[in-house]
N, C-alpha and C positions, 0 to 999 in steps of 0.2 A: 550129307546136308546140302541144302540149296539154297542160296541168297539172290536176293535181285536188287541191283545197281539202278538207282534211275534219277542221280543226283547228278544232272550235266557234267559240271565243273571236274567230278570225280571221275566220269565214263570219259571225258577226255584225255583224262593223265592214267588211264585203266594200265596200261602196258607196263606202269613203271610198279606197278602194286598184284599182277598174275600170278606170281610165283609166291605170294604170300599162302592165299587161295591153294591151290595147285598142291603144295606144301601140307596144308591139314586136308588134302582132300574133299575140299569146297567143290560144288559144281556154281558157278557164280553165271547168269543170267542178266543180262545187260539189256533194258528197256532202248526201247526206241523212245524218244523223248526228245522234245525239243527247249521246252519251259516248265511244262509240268506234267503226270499224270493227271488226268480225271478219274470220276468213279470209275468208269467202262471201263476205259483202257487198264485202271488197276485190276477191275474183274476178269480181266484175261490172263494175266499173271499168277494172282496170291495164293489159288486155290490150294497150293503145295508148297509153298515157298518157307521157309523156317527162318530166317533173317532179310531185314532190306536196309540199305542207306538208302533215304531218300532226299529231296527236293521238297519244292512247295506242294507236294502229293496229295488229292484230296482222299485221305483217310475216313471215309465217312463208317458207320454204323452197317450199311450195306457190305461192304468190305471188308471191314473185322470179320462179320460174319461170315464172310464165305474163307477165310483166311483160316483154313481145317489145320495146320500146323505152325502157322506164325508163332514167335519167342518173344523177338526183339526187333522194334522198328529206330532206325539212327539217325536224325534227323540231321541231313549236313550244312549245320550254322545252326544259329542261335531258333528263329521265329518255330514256334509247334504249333499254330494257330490253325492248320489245313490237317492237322491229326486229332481226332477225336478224341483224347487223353485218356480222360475217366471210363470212357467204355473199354479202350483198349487193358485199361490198367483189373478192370472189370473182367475180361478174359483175359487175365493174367496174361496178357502183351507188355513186355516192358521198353518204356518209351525212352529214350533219351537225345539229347542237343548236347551242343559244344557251344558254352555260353563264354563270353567275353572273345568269340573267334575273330571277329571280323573290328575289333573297338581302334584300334587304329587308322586302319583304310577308310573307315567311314565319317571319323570324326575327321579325318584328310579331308574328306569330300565337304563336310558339310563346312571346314573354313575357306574351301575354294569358293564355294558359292559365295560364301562370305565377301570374301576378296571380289567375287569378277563381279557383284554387285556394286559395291562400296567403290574399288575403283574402277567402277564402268566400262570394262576389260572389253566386253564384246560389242558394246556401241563404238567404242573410238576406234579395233578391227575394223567393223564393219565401215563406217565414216571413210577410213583409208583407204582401204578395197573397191569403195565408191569412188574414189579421187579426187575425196572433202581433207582439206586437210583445217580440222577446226576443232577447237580445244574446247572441251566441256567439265563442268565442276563433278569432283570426287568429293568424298568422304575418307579422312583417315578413323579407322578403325577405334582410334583414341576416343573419337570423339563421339561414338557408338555403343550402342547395349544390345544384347542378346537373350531373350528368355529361352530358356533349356526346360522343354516338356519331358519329364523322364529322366531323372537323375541320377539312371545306374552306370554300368561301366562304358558303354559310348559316351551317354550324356555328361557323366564326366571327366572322360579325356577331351571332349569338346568344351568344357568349362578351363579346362587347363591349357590349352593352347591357343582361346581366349583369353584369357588372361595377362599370357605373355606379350598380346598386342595392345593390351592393356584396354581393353573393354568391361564396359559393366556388365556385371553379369547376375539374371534374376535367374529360379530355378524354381520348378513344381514338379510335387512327384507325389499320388497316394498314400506311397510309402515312405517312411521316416526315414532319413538321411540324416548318415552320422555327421557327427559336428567336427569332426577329423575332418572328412572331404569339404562340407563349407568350407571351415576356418581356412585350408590348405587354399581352395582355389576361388576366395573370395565371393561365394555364392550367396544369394540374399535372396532366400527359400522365403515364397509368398505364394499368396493363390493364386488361381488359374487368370482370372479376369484382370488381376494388377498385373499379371506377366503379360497378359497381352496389351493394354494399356500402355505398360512405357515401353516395351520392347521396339529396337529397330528391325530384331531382325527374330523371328521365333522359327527353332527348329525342333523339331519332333523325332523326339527318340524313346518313346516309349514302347511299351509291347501294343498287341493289339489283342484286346478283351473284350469280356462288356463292358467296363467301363469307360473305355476309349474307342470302340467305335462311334463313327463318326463326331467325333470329340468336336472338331472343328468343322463347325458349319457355319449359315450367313450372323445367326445370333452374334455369334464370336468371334466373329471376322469383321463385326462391325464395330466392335471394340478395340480391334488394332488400328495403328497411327496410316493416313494415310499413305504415308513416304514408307511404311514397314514390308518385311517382305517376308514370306515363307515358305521355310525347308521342310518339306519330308524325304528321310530316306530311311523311317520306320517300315510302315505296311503303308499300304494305296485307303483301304476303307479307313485308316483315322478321320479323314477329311472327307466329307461330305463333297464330291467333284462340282456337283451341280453348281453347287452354292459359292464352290471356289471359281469356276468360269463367271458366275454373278458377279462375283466380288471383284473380279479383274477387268471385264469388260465396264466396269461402272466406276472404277476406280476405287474404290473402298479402299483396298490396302493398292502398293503399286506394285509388285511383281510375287513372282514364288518359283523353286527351285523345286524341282521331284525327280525322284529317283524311281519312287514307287508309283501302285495308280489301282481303282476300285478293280477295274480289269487290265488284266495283262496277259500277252502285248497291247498295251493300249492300241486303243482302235484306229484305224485312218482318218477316218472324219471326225475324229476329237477335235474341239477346237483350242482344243490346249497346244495342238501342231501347229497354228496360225498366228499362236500370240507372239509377240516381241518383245514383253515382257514376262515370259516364262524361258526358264531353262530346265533343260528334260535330259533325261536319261534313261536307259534300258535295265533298270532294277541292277546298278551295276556299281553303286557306292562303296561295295566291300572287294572293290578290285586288286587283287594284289597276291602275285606268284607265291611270296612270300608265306602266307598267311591262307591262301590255298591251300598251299602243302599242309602247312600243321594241320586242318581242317582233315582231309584227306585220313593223314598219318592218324590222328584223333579218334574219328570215325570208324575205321576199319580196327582200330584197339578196342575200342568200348562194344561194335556187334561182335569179334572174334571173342572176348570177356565171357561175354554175358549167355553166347551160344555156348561156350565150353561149360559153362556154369550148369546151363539149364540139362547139355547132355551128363551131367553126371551121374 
């Protein structure tokens, strides 16, 4: 059998996982990659390939098809939105994620933004590094609300360590949410338009569907408080870019924190590099060795599985 590797994070720590491979007589094929496969570059590969862990890989219809003995594709982390699902499950490809991987490190991430907004972490840096030495007003967290777009296992360990800093906390999600997780971490599940209305701070932790693409655009953006601020470290297409560079250079809400972006690596001439009111990052919210490895460990169990399955 032959698998190909093109999930970064995993092709970095390759060396510690060889002899798994090696062991059932795997020939494993390690992509040159940087952030993702495209179609082409997948077309160079799949043609013979009977398992893959992948990345953000775009999985299209072209590809299945040419993909003459594919089994099982393993998607390493949660998001399948760059895999075709239904087609693949169509040519009896069986798809799989490792869901609730990363629900720690990123609800990490999204209270940090919390914090370095709330208390103005990188303006009074920066202020000192200028050789200003002048005090400007924060916000304790007390005295702040958070709507949570997406109420599953990110969304709410991010309700729960909310909570413990003792913020209000609104929450929307298509899906019905048990009255266990409310009741536990004091969520006050309402529509979409009233979370953004009273929200200080709304963060997006939903999947990326029809339903939520571009969820957030200027409509909705004009709905939030102007002092409001927002996180994504979902997918880049929830939010409508455009309309969020509108909304910041015109002041509508005051800042936003992203991880994610419509394209990635976002572009150089973004003007989302130039703002001083945004905080960015390199799709890197689910950072963490830790939580790596299970990923890793995870993945190579569920394609090693499902390939022994199919050879039977």
């Amino acid at each position: 059998m032959k698998v190909l590797i093109s999930a970064p994070y995993l092709i970095d720590d390759f060396s510690g996982y060889k002899k798994v491979f090696e062991e059932k007589k795997i020939d494993v094929i390690i992509a040159k990659v940087k952030e993702r496969l495209e179609e082409d570059e997948l077309l160079r590969y799949i043609k013979d390939i009977d398992g893959v862990i992948c990345g953000d890989d775009r999985f299209t219809r072209k590809v299945l098809d040419s993909a003459l003995k594919l089994k099982v594709i393993v998607k390493w982390g949660t998001g399948i939105d760059s895999i075709d699902k239904e087609y693949a499950e169509r040519k009896r490809i069986k798809v799989f994620n490792t869901p609730g991987a990363f629900t720690e490190p990123v609800s990490d991430t999204v209270m940090a933004y919390v914090l370095a907004f709330s208390r103005r972490i990188i303006e009074l840096d920066r202020l000192m590094k200028e050789g200003r030495w002048q005090k400007i007003k924060g916000r304790s967290l007390r005295e702040l609300s958070i709507g949570i777009i997406g109420v599953g296992n990110i969304g709410s360990a991010v309700a729960r360590k909310a909570r413990a800093f003792g913020m209000k906390i609104y929450g929307n999600d298509i899906k019905e949410i048990s009255e266990d997780i409310v009741n536990l971490y004091g969520i006050e599940m309402t529509d979409l338009d009233s979370l953004l209305r009273n929200s200080d701070f709304v963060t997006l932790n939903c999947d990326l569907n029809p339903s939520s693409y571009n969820l957030i655009n200027l409509e909705k953006l004009k709905l939030m408080k102007e002092s409001a601020i927002l996180i994504n470290t979902a997918r880049g297409p929830i939010v409508n870019e455009k309309d969020l560079v509108f909304a910041l250079k015109n002041k509508i809400i005051k800042g936003a924190a992203l991880d994610v972006y419509e394209r990635e690596p976002l572009p150089e001439k973004s003007p989302l590099r130039t703002m001083d009111n945004v905080l960015l990052s390199p799709h890197n919210a689910n950072s963490s060795y830790k939580y790596w490895r299970k990923v890793h460990e995870n993945s190579i169990k569920l394609l090693l599985e499902n390939l022994r399955e199919e050879g039977k």
